[in-house]
LUMROVO-179029 format. One line per 4 residues: number of its first residue (from 1); for each residue x, z, y of C-alpha. Coordinates in steps of 0.25 Angstrom, whole numbers, padded with zeros to 4 digits, m for minus. Example, Ala and Ser with C-alpha at 12.3 -4.5 7.8 and 13.67 -1.06 7.14 Angstrom:
// LUMROVO-179029
1 = 0049 0031 m0018  0055 0029 m0004
//
This chain:
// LUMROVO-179029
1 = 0211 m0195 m0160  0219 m0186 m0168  0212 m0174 m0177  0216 m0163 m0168
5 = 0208 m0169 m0156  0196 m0173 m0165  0196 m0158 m0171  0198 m0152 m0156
9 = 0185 m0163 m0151  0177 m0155 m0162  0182 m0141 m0158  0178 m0144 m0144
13 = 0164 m0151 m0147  0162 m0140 m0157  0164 m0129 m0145  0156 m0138 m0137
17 = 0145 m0135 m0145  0145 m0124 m0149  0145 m0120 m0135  0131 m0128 m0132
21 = 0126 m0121 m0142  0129 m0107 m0138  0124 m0112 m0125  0113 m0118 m0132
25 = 0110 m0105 m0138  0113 m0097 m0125  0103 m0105 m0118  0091 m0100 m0129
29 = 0094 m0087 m0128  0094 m0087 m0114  0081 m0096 m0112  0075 m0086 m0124
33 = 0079 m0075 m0115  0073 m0078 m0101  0060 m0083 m0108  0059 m0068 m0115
37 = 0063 m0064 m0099  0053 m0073 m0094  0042 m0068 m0105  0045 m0054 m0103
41 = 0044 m0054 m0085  0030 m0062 m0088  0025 m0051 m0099  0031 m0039 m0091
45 = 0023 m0047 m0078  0009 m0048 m0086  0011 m0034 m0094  0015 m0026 m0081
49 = 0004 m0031 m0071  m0004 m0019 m0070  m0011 m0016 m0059  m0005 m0002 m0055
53 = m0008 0010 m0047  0001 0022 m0041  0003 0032 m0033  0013 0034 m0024
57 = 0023 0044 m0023  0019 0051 m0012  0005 0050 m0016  0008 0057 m0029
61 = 0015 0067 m0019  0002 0070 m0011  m0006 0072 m0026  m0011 0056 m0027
65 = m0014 0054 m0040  m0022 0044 m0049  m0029 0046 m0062  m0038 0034 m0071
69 = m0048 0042 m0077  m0057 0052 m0069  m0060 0059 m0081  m0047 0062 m0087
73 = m0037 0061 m0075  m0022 0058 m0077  m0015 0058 m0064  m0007 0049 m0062
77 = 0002 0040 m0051  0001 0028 m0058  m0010 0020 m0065  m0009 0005 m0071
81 = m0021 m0004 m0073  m0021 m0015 m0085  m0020 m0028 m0081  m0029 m0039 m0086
85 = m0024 m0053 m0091  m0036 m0060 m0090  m0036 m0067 m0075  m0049 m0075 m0075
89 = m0056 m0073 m0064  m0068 m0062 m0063  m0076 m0061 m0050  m0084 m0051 m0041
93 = m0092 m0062 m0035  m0102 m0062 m0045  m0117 m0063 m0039  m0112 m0069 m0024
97 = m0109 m0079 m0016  m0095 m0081 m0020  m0097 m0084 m0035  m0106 m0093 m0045
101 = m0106 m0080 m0054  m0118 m0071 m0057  m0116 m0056 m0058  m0114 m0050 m0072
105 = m0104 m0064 m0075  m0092 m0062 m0083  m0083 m0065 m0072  m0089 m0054 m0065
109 = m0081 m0042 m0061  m0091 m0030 m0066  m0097 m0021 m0054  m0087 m0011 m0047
113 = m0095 m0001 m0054  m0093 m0004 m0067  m0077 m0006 m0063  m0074 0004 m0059
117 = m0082 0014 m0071  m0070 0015 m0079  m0058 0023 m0075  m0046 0016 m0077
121 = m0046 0001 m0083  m0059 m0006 m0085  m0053 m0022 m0083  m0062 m0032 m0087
125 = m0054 m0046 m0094  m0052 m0050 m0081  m0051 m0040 m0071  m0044 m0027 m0069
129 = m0053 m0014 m0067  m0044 0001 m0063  m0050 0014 m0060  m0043 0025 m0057
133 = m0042 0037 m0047  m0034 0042 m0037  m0035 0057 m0032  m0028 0066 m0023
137 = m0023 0077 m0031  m0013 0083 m0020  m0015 0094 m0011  m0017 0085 0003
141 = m0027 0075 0008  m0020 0061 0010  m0023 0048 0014  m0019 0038 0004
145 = m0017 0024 0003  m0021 0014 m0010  m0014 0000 m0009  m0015 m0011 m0020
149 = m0002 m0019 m0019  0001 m0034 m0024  0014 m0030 m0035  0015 m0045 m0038
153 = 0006 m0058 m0040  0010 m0071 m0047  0001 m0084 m0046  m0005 m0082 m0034
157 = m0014 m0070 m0043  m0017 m0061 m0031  m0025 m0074 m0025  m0038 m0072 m0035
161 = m0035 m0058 m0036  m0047 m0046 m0035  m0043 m0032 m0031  m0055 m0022 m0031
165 = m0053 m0009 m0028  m0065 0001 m0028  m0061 0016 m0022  m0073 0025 m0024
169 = m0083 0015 m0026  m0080 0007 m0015  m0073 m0007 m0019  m0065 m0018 m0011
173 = m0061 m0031 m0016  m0047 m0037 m0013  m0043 m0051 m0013  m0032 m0060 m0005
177 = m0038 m0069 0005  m0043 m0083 0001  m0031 m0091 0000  m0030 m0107 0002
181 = m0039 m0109 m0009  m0051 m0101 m0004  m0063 m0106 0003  m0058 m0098 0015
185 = m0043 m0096 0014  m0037 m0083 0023  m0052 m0076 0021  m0056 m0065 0010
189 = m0062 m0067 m0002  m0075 m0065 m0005  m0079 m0050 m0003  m0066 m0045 m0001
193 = m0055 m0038 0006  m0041 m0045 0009  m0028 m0040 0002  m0022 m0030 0010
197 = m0008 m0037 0012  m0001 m0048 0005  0005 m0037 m0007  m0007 m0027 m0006
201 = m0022 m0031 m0009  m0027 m0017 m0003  m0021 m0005 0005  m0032 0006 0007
205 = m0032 0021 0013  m0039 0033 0008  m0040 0042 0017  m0039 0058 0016
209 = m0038 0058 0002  m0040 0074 m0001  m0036 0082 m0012  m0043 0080 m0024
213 = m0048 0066 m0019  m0050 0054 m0028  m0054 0041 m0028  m0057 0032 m0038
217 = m0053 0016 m0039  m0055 0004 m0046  m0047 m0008 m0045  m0052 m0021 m0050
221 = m0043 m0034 m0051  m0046 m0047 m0054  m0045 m0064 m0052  m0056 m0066 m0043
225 = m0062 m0079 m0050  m0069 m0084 m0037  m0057 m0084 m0031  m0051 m0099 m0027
229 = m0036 m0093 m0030  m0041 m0090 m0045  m0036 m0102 m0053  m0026 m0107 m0063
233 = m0014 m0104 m0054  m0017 m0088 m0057  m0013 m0089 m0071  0000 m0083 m0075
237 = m0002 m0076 m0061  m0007 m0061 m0060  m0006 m0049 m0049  0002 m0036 m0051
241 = m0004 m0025 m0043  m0002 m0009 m0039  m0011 0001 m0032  m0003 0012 m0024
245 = m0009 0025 m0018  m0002 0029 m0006  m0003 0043 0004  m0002 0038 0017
249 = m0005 0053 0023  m0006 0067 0018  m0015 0077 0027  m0009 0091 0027
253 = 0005 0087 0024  0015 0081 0034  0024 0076 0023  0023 0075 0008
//
């Protein structure tokens, strides 16, 4: 084999690899760049899962408006509630039939009461707790609707989830059927109402809403430990949720 094919062999393996380790190095950086990717849609998914409520446009138009503190009002058509990391399971069974659990328990939810004293965020480490108010600061009486909607949910999350919501004082728990797992699958839960649909756990109208109305409302969220759904499978998993406010009709105005 003469010199110039030996030299040319070199040349070629040389190129050879320094291409692999182009690619080599190609490949890092692309790997390095999905896993940042990857790391940035999980953080921005567990950062952003607030529980929000609005109004909409045509209820700012008819004077709907919402405010957190009673005391100092800030009006507003938009209010977030903090999320809470911690999803071990509380329960509101305390004292019956439907769990082992005493009142006064630290896996009891506190009394709606207690709740729903606090204006704005009041979470316990393991549930979710938001007051605010809604008030008609328009001109017309309206009849309004209030809709809790399902934005998204991972792990099967909505299955053990608790959605409480107290207007005025008076309170209704919402909760998916039992599935498979229940002791009675395709029947409520335990002392509570069905989801409203597949993407919405409530859908409520508050009729003749007049000028200078308000009502008050609490949400409380959590993992229902006594559910059969809450279990290992829920980790990593969570539940992204919204509240709208809605006019269905304004009284006095054929058109807005």
């Amino acid at each position: 084999m003469s010199q110039k094919i030996r030299l040319a062999e070199r040349v070629v393996y040389a190129s050879r690899a320094t291409k692999i380790a182009k690619a080599s190095r190609l490949g890092i950086m692309v790997s390095a760049i999905l896993t940042f990717l990857i790391f940035a849609i999980s953080y921005y998914g567990e950062v952003v899962g607030n529980f929000t409520f609005t109004v909409d446009r045509m209820a700012q138009r008819s004077g709907i408006t919402m405010y957190e503190s009673i005391i100092d009002k800030e009006y507003t058509s938009r209010l977030i509630a903090t999320k809470v990391d911690n999803a071990a399971g509380m329960t509101i069974y305390c004292g019956t039939q439907y769990t082992e659990f005493p009142i006064g328990a630290d896996v009891c939810l506190p009394s709606d009461d207690t709740l729903s004293s606090v204006d704005g965020p009041n979470n316990g480490e393991s549930y979710l707790v938001y007051t605010f108010y809604v008030e008609n600061g328009g001109d017309l009486p309206v009849d309004m609707s209030a809709a809790i909607n399902i934005v998204s949910t991972s792990r099967g999350a909505e299955e053990a989830l608790r959605v409480r919501v107290i207007i005025d004082g008076i309170g209704t728990t919402y909760a998916k059927r039992q599935s498979a797992r229940g002791e009675a699958p395709g029947e409520l839960e335990p002392l509570t109402e069905a989801f409203y649909s597949l993407n919405e756990v409530m859908y409520e109208e508050i009729t003749y809403f007049e000028p200078g109305d308000q009502i008050k409302v609490t949400i409380i969220l959590w993992y229902e430990g006594e559910d059969a759904d809450h279990t290992i499978n829920l980790i990593g998993g969570g539940v992204k949720l919204d509240m709208q406010f809605s006019v269905i009709n304004v009284y006095g105005q054929d058109e807005i």
